[in-house]
ZAKE-10624 format. One record per residue (C-alpha): residue in one letter; chain; z, y, x. Coordinates in steps of 0.25 Angstrom, whole numbers, plus 5000, padded with zeros to 4 digits. Each point is the difference from the previous one (the first is absolute). Example, Ala and Ser with C-alpha at 12.3 -4.5 7.8 and 13.67 -1.06 7.14 Angstrom:
<kolkols>
(A; A; (5031; 4982; 5049))
(S; A; (4998; 5014; 5006))
</kolkols>
This chain:
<kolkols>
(X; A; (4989; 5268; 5323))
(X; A; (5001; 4988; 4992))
(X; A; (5014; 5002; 4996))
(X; A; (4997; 5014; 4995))
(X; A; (4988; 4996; 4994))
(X; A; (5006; 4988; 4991))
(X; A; (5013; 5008; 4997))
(X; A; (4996; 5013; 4995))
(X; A; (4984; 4998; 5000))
(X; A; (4998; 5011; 5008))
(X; A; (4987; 5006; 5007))
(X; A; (5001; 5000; 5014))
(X; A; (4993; 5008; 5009))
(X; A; (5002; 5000; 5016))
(X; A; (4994; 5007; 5013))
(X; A; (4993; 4988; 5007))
(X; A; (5001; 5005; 5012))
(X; A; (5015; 5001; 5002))
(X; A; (5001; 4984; 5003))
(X; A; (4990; 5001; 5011))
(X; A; (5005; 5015; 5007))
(X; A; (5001; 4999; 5014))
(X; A; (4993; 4985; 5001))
(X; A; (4987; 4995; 5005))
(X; A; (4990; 4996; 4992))
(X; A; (5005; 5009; 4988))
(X; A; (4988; 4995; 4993))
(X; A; (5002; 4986; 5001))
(X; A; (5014; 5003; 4993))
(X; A; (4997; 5005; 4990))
(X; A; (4990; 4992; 4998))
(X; A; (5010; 4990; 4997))
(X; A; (5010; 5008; 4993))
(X; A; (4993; 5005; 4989))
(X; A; (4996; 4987; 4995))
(X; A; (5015; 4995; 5002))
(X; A; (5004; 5013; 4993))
(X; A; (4990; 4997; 4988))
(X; A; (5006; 4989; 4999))
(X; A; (5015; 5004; 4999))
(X; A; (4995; 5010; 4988))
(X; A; (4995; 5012; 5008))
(X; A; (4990; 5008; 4991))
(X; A; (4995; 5010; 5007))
(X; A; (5002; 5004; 5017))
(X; A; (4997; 5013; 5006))
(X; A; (4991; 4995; 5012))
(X; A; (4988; 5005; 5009))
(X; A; (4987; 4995; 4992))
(X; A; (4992; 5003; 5013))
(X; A; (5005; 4985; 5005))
(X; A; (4992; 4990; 4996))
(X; A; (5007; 4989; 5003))
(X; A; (5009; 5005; 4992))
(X; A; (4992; 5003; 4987))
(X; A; (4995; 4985; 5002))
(X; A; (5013; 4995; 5001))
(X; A; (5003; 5006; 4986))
(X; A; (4988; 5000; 4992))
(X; A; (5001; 4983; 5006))
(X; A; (5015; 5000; 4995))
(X; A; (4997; 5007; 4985))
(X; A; (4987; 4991; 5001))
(X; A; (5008; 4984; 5001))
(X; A; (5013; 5002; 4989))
(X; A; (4987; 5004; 4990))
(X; A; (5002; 5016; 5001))
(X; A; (4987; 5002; 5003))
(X; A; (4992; 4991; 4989))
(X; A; (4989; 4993; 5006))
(X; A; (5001; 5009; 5012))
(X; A; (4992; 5012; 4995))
(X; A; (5008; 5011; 5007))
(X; A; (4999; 4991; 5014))
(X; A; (4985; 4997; 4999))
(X; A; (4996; 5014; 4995))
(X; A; (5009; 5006; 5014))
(X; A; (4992; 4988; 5007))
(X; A; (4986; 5004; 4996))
(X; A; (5003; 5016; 5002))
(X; A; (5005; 4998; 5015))
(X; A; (4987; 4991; 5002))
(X; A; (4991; 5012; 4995))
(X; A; (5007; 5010; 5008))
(X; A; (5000; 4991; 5012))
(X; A; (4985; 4998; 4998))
(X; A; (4997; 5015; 4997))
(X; A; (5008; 5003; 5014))
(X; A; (4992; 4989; 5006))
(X; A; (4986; 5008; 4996))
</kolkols>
């Protein structure tokens, strides 16, 4: 992806879960790639927005290089799954 990404500045886009098919702890993987994969100049990744540790694992990896200034989008997904964890809680 790096290579790709400095030679012909190129987006990328990838299926996230085709590192971890047929594995256990899919979610743990790809909680790790995606971060690696942002990295190496992945833009964009076709992934299952229904697993939170992966939407953490990516909103925490677009937060740290300074994508994510002062850590809007991360604290605004923070604060809306606290409301709706409270409101289910009711």
């Amino acid at each position: 992806m790096r290579r790709i990404r400095e030679e012909f500045g190129v987006n990328m886009t990838c299926g996230a879960s085709n590192v971890s098919f047929g594995m256990p702890a899919r979610h743990a993987l790809g909680s790790a790639f995606l971060p690696m994969a942002m990295t190496a100049g992945l833009t964009s990744a076709i992934m299952d927005t229904r697993t939170p540790e992966i939407v953490e694992a990516v909103k925490a990896a677009d937060l740290l290089p300074g994508h994510d200034e002062w850590g809007g989008s991360r604290i605004a997904a923070h604060r809306a799954r606290r409301a709706k964890e409270a409101a289910a809680a009711q």
